[in-house]
C-alpha positions in Angstrom: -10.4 1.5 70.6 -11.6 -0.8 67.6 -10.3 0.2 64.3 -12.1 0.3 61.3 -11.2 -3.8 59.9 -12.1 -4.9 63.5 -15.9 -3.0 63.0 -16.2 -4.3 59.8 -15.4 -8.0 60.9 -18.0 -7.6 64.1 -20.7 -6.5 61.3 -20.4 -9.2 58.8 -20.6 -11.9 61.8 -23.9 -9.8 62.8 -24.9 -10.0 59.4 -24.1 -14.0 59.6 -25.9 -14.8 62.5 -29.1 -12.6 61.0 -28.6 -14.9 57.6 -28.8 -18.1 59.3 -31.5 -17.4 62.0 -34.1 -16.0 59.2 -33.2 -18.9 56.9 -34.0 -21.4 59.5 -37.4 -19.3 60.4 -38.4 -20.0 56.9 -37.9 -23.4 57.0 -39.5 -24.1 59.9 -41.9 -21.7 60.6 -43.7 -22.2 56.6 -46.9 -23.5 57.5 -48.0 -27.0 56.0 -50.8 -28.4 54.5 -53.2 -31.2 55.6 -51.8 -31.2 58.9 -49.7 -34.1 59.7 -47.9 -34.1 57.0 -46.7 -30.4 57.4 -45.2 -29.3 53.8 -45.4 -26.1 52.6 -46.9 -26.1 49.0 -44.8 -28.8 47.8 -45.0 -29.5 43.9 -45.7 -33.0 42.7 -42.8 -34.9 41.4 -41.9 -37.6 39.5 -41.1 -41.1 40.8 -41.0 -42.9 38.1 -42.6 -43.6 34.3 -42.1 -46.6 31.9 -44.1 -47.9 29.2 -44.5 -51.2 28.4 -47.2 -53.8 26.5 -49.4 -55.6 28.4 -52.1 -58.4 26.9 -51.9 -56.6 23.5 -52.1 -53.1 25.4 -49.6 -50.1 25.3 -49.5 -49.4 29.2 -47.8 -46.2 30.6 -47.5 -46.0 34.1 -46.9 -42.9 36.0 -46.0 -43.0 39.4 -45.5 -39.1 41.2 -45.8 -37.9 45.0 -46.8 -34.9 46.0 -45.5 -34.3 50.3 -49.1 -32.6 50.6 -50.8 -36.0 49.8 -51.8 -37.4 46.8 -55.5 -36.0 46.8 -53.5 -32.8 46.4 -52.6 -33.6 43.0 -55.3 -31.9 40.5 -54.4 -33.7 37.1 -52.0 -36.2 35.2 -52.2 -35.4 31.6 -51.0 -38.1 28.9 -50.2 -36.8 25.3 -48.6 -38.2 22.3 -47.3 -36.1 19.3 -46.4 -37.8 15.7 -43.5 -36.9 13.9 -44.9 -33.5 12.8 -45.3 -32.5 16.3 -49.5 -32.8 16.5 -51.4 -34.3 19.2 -52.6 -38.0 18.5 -53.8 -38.7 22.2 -54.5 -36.3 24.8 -56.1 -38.1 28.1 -56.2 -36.6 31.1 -56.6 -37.8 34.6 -58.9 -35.5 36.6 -59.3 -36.2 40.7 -61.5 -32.4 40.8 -63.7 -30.9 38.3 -62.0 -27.8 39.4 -59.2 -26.1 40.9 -62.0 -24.4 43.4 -63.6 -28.4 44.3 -63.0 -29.3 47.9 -64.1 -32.8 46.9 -62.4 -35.3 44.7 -64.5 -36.5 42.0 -62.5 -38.9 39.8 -62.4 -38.8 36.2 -60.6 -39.6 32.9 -61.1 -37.4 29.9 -60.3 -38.2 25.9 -59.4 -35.1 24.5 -57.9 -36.0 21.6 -57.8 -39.5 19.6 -59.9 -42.9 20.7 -57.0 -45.5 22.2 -57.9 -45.1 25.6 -59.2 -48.4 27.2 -61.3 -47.6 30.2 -61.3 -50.9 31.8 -57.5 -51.2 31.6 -56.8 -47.9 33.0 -56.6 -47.3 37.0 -55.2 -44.8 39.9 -53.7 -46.2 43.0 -52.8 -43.6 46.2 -49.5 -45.7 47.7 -47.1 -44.7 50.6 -43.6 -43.6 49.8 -41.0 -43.9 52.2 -39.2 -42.4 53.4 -41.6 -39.3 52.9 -44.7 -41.7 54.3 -44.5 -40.3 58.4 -46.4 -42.5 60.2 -49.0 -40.1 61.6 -49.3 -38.4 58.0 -53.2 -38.1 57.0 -52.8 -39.2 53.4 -50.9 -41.6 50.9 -48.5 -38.9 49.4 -47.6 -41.1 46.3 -50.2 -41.7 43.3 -49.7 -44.4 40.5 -51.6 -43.7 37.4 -51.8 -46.2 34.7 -52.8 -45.0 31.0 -53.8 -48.0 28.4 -53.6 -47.9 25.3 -55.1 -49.6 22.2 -52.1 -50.2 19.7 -50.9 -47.2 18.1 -47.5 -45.4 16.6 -46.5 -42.1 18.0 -42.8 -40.3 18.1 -43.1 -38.4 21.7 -44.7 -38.8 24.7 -45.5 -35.7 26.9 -46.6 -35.9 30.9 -48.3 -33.0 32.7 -49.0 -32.9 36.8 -50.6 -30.3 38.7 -51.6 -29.5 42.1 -54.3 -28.0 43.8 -52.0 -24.8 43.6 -51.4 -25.3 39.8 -47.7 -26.0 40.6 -46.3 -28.1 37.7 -43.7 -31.1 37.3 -43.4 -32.2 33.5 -41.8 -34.8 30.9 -40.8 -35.5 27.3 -39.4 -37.9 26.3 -39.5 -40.7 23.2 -42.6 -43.2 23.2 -41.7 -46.4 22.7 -42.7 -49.6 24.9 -39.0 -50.7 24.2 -37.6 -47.2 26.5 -37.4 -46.7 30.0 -38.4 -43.4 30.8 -36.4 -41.7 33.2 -38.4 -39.3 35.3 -37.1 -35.5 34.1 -38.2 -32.1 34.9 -38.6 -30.4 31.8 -37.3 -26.8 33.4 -41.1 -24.9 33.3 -43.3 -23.6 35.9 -42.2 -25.6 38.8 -42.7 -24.0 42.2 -39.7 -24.3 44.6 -40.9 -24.8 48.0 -40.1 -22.2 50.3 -37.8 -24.7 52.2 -35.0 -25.1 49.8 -35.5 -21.3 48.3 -34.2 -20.4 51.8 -31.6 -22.9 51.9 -30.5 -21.8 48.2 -30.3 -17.9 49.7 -28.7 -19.0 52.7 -26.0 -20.6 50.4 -25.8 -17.5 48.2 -25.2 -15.4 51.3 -22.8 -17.2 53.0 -20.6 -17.0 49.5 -20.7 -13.7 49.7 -19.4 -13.2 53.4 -16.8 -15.6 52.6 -15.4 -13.4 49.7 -16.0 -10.3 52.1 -14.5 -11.7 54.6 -11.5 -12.9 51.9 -11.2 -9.4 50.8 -10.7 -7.7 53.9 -7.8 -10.5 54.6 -5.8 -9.1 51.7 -6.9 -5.5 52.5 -5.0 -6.0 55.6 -1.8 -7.9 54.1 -1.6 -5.0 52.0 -1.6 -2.5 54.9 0.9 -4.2 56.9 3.2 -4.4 53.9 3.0 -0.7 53.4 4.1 -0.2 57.0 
């Protein structure tokens, strides 16, 4: 006959098993986009951003990958704020006019100021490895490449969003004489389903273990009652 601590031991391991068998399902099962490179919603990213003068030219280069492909990415928008925190340059690179467009029309819009050089600016899809497969449909990384007439400015903001509007930002100081480090600014970033399961996997196994660490001093305290 089983007592009571031997039950609860057999239903935590249940409970285990069920944990790690749904995680995995969501993992695996998530369905991708564009095929081949089969990632579920995955949120652009930065890979790196530096600023830097270039034949009389402030040049900021952004380079981001999305595992979806770069034609999944939906804008790269550029600002610059002066030391009262208003906009002095707002340029945004546009691959859709909108988020409904099934076909990529590239385009670079001035919103705010007049630095931005046209002939100086450019977009470049590029391969990333290791997240380049070799059957994958698309380029998943995208180099963008903002010049600049000469001007001052304090901060430098970066905006990318997908198809899905999922979001990976940065701020940072402008200043051709600072490497930018490429940092998520914390705000409306979509996890992809992938590593939310992993993250609840984690959770629950923490939990089990302090169960399972519980009912091991439950029982030293029995047996020294006896």
């Amino acid at each position: 006959m089983r007592t009571g601590v031997e039950s609860r031991r057999g239903f935590i391991k249940r409970i285990f098993v069920f944990l790690i068998i749904t995680s995995l399902a969501f993992v695996y099962i998530a369905p991708g986009t564009n095929g081949d490179i089969g990632v579920s919603n995955d949120p652009p990213s930065w890979v790196d951003i530096f600023v830097d003068d270039h034949n009389g030219m402030i040049m900021v280069h952004v380079s981001l990958k999305d595992l979806n492909g770069w034609n999944d990415i939906y804008n790269v928008t550029l600002v610059v704020l002066d030391g009262h925190g208003d906009e002095i340059c707002n340029i945004t690179y546009k691959q859709y006019n909108s988020l409904d467009s099934t076909i990529a029309v590239i385009d670079w819009v001035e919103n705010v100021g007049s630095y931005w050089n046209e002939d100086e600016s450019y977009y470049e899809p590029v391969d990333i490895a290791p997240w380049n497969p070799d059957n994958a449909i698309d380029s998943v990384g995208l180099n963008v490449t903002f010049a600049l007439y000469p001007f001052s400015g304090e901060v430098i903001k970066i905006d990318a969003y997908d198809m899905r509007e999922a979001r990976c930002g940065y701020q940072g100081p402008f200043s051709a004489d600072y490497e930018i480090a490429p940092v998520w600014d914390g705000e409306d970033v979509v996890i992809p389903i992938g590593i939310s399961a992993i993250c609840a996997l984690i959770g629950a196994l923490f939990i089990v273990m302090k169960r399972m660490k519980s009912n091991k001093m439950a029982r030293l305290i029995e047996r020294g009652g006896k």
